[in-house]
N, C-alpha and C positions, 0 to 999 in steps of 0.2 A: 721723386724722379721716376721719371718711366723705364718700363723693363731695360730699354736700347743705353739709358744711360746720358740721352742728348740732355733733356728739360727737367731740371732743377724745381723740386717740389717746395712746400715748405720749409720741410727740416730741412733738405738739403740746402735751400736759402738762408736760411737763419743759421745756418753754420759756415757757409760764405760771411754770412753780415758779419761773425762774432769774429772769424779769424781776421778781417779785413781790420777790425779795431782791436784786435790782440797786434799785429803788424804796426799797424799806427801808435799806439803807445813803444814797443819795444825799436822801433826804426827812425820814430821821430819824434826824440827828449823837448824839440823847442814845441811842440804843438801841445805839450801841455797847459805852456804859459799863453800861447797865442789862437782861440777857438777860429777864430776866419781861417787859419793856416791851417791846423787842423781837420775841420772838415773839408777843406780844397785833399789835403794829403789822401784823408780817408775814401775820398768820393773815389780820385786817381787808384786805390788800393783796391776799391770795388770793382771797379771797372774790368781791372788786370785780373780778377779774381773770373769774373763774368765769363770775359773772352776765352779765359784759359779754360773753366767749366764747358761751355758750350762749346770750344772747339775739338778738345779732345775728348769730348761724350761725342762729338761728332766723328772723330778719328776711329772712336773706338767699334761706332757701330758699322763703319764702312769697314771695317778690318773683319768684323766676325760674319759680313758675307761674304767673304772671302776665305776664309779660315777661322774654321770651328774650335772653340773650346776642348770640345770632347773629343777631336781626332789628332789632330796637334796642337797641344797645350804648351811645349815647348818656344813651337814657332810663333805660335800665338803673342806669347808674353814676351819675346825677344822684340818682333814688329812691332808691337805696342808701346816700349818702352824709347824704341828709334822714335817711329812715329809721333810721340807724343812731345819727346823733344828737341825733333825740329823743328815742328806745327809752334812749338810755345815762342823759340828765341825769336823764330819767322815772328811770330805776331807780335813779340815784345820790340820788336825792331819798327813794325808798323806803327805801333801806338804810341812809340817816343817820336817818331816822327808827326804825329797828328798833334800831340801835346805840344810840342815845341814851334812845330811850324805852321800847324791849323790855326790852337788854341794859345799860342804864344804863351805857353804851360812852361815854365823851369823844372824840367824831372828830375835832372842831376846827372850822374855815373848813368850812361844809358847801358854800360857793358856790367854794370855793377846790377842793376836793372833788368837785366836779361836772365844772371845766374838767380837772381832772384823769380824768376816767371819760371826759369826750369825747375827751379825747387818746390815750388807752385805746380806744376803741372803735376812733377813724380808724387806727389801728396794727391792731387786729383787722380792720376792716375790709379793710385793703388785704390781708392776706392771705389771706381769706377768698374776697375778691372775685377776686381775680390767680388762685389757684389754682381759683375753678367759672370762671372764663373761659377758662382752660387746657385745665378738663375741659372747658368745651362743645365748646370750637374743635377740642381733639382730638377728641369723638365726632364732629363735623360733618367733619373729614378722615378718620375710619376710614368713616363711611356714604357719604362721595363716593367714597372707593376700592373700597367693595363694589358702589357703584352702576355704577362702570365695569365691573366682573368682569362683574355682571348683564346690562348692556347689552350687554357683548360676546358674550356667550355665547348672550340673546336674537337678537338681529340678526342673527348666527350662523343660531340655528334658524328664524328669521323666514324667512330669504333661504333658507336650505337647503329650508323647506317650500314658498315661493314659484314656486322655480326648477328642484324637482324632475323626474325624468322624468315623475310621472305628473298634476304640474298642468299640463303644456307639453302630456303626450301629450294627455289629455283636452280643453285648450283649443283645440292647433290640428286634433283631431280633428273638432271641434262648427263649429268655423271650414270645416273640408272641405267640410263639407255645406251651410255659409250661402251658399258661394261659386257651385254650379252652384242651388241652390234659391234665394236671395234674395240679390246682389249685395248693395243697398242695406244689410241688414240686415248680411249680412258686412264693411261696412265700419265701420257704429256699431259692433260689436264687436271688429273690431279697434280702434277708439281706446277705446274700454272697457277692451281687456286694455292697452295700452300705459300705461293711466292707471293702473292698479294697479301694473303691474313699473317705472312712472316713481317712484309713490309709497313702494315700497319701497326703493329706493336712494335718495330721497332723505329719508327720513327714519330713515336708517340710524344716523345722529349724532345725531336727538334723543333725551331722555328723555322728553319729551311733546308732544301738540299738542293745538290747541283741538277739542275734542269735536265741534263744526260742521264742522271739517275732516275727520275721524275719519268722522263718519256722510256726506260729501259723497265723500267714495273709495267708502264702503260699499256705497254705491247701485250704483258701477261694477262691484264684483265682484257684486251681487245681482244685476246684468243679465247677467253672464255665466254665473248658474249659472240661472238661468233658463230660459236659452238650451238648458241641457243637461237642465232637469227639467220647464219647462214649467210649467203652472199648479199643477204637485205641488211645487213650493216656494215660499213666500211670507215677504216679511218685513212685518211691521208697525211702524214709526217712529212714538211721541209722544212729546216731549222737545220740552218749552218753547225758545223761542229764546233764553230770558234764562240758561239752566242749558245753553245749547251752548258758551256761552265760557268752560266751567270747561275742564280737563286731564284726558285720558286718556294711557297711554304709546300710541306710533304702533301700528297694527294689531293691538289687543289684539280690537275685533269680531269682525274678520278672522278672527281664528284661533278664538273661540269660534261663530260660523257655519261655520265647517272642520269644528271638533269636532264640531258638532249635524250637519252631513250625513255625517260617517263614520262615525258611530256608528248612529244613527236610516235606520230604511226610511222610502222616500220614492218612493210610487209612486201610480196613482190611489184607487188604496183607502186606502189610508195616505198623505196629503199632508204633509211636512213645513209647520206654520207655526213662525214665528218672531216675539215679542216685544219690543223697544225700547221700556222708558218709565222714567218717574222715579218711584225709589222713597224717599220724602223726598230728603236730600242725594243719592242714590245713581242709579249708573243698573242699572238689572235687565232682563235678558237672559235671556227665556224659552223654552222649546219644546217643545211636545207630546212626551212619550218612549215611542218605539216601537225599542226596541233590534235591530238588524241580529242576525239569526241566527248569520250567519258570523263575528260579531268579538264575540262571547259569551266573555268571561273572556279575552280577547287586548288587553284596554285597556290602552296603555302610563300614561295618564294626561298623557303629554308636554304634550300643548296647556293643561291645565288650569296643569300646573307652574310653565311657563313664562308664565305671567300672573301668579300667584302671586307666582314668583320676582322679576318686573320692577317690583310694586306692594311688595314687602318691602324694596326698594330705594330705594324713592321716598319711603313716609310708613309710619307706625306703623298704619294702620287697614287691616283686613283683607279679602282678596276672601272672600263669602261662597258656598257651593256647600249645592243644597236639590234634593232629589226629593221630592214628595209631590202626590198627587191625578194620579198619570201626565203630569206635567208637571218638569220639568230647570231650574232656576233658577239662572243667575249673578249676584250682585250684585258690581258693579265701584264703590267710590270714586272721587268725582270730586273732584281736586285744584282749587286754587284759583292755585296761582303757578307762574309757567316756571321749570324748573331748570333 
């Protein structure tokens, strides 16, 4: 049988076939004596077996696009057990009809027939259900273990891009200069930078955080590249208040304003800007593209990857990447619940 549960494989066949003739011996004592009657009973037993198979493998797959195993399992298994037997008496009601008055079939008790097709279905049922409950719970243990590889592997490269020599050299280099030129200013910056290398260790263990949190760090590193670019970098932020408390994974900005200043010249003729807003559900992440001369065909692509990689992890819906009109577009998904 297929994952969805519709189409009845082998074994799943051959154990229709065997109950269909466990039913025939134990429902009908004269088909012992009589084989033409007999296979007429068994074929009719088949049939009812068939119908009941494929309609509620079919019941069951329409139910779980609509409601997931893993978010309510409850309502799940209540609609399913409605569902499955209505769909059965419905179609037991059809086929005493087609028997009787298509095929001029004697079925017998059509009401006695019916509880018989509901007891039939709840046998199909259960194992229809047991086994996609199997399947979900196992895909939802294989995606939580890819998601650990992910995260680890991210926070990994998070920290390693965070704490390297040449974001330490460059911050406390820029820090050198605030210290005998503007004191004051040298110390907002230091708690700028402390609030970013605070925010990367501690959100080493999340899979996400609220979006409001995300662009509330964001600010702190925008101050401190600022600091080094001066009015030749700018970011611009519009993002409703109402769409900050959905989920991004932690410092996925972060690293796409990495990406746009290592790639991109950023100088007074060529200013680096930047974009923040909402693009329907989505958030999109824009900037002027003015490609650096010296890193021309030298893109490892990492930073993109690794977004990529940590949103493949989290949900089915894709980060999207766009150049067009001299402009670099990321659109990021924005999740709706903590993982």
């Amino acid at each position: 049988m297929d994952k969805c549960g519709i189409i009845p494989g082998r074994r799943e066949l051959l154990i229709i076939l065997l109950l269909a003739t466990l039913m025939t011996v134990v429902l009908c004592p004269p088909c012992l004596h009589n084989w033409a009657y007999a296979w007429r009973f068994w074929g009719i037993t088949v049939t009812i077996w068939l119908v009941m198979w494929y309609g509620n493998g079919f019941v069951a797959d329409w139910l779980d696009r609509w409601i997931a195993w893993k978010e309510q399992p409850g309502k799940r298994l209540l609609l399913g057990i409605v569902s499955s037997v209505a769909y059965s008496a419905l179609a037991m009601l059809l086929l005493a009809w087609l028997f009787n008055r298509v095929l001029d079939i004697d079925i017998g008790n059509v009401w006695q027939l019916v509880l018989i097709s509901v007891v039939i279905s709840i046998i199909i049922l259960l194992f229809i259900q047991a086994r996609q409950f199997i399947f979900s719970w196992r895909d939802l243990a294989l995606r939580e273990e890819r998601l650990r590889g992910e995260l680890m592997a991210s926070r990994y490269e998070v920290l390693k891009n965070q704490l390297n020599p040449h974001f330490l050299f460059n911050s406390l280099n820029a820090l050198a200069d605030l210290v005998h030129e503007d004191p004051a200013l040298a110390e907002k910056y230091i708690n700028q930078l402390s609030r970013v290398l605070r925010y990367v260790l501690e959100t080493s263990q999340q899979a996400v955080v609220p979006l409001a949190t995300e662009l509330d760090i964001l600010q702190a590193y925008v101050f401190l590249q600022q600091i080094r670019f001066g009015a030749n970098f700018k970011v611009d932020i519009d993002v409703p208040e109402a769409s900050q408390q959905k989920k991004v994974p932690p410092l996925v900005l972060q690293i796409l304003l990495e990406n746009a200043i290592k790639h991109n010249e950023i100088t007074t003729a060529n200013p680096l800007r930047v974009k923040i807003s909402l693009k329907q559900d989505d958030l999109q992440i824009c900037n002027n593209l003015q490609p650096r001369e010296s890193l021309k065909g030298e893109s490892t692509g990492t930073g993109l990857a690794n977004v990529q990689a940590r949103y493949n992890a989290l949900t089915d819906r894709q980060v999207r990447v766009s150049r067009s009109d001299g402009q670099f577009c990321v659109v990021l998904p924005l999740l709706d619940k903590q993982l």
